[in-house]
N, C-alpha and C positions, 0 to 999 in steps of 0.2 A: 535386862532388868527393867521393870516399868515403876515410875518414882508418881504417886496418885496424890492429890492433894487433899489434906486433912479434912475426913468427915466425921460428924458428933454425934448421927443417926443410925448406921447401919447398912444395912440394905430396904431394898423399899420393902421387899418380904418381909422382913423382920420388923421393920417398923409399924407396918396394918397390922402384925401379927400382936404388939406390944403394944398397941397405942388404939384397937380400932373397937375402944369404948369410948373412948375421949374424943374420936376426929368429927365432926361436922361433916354437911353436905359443901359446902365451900371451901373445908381441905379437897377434897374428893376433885372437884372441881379445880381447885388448884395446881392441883399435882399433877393431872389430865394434862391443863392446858399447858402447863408448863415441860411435861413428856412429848406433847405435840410441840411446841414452839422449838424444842430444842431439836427434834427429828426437823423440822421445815429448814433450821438455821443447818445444817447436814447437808441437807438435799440442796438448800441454794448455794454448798459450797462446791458438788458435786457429789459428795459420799452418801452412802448409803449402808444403814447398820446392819439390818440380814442376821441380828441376834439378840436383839433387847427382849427383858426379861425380866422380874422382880428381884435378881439376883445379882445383876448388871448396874442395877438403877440406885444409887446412895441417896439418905437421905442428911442434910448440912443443914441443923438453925429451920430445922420445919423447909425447908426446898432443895428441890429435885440436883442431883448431881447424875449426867453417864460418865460411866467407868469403863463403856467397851462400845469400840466402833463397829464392832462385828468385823465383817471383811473388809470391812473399806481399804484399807491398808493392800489389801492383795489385789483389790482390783485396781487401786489407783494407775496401775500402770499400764494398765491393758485395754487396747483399744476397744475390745469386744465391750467392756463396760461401757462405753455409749451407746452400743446398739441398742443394749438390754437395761439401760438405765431407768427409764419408765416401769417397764417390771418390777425393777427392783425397788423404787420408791412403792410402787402399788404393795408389795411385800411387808416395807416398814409398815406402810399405813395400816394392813393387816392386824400386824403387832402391835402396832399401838389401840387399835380398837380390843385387841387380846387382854391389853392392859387394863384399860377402861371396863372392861367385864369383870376381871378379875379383883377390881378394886371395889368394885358394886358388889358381888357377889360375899366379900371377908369383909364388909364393913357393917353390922348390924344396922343400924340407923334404917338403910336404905329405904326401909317399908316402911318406914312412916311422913316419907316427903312425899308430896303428893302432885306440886305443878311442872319443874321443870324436870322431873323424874324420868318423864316421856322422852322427853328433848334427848337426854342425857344418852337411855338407850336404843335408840334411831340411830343416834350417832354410831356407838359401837356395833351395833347391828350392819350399819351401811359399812362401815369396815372393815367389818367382819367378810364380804359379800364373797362369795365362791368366785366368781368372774372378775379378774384383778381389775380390769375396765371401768367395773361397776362401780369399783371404791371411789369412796372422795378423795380430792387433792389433799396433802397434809393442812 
């Protein structure tokens, strides 16, 4: 049995889906940063998610809640998961630039910001990048 702690938003699906007349480009940005910060706080603990997703991801009081570690659980005990560790973060980073597209793409707004709009998809583009190597650090 998994016992999850009380959220008031949803899923994050649900909530761009419910709410993405009303969000700002600084929700957009928030929610991002705050997808990333919680994948880096993962990775500096060793785990690595290998599943996130807008179905995974809650939303509490307008901020970001994860609800699933992915594997981490099944790899924590296996040595092989240090070898392949880097990988695997290069993977989440993947996902989280997935994220970042996917939030740009369901939020109308987008086409009408004009400066750090650039910034924004560099970012998930360079995350997005075929060659895990090539991605940025979280």
């Amino acid at each position: 049995m998994l016992v999850y702690e009380d959220v008031n938003g949803g899923t994050l699906r649900s909530y761009l889906h419910e709410n993405s007349q009303h969000l700002s480009w600084n929700d957009m940005i928030k929610f991002s940063l705050q997808i990333a910060n919680a994948v880096r706080y993962l990775h500096a603990k060793g785990i690595v998610n290998l599943g996130l997703h807008l179905e995974n991801i809650f939303m509490h009081n307008n901020n970001i809640k994860l609800a699933d570690y992915g594997l981490s659980n099944r790899l924590n005990g296996q040595a092989v998961k240090y070898q392949y560790l880097g990988f695997y973060k290069k993977s989440d980073v993947y996902t989280v630039g997935n994220l970042m597209q996917e939030m740009y793409n369901n939020i109308p707004f987008a086409e009408n910001v004009v400066g750090p709009i650039d910034k924004y998809i560099k970012i998930y583009k360079d995350c997005l990048c075929d060659e895990p190597n090539s991605r940025p650090e979280i």
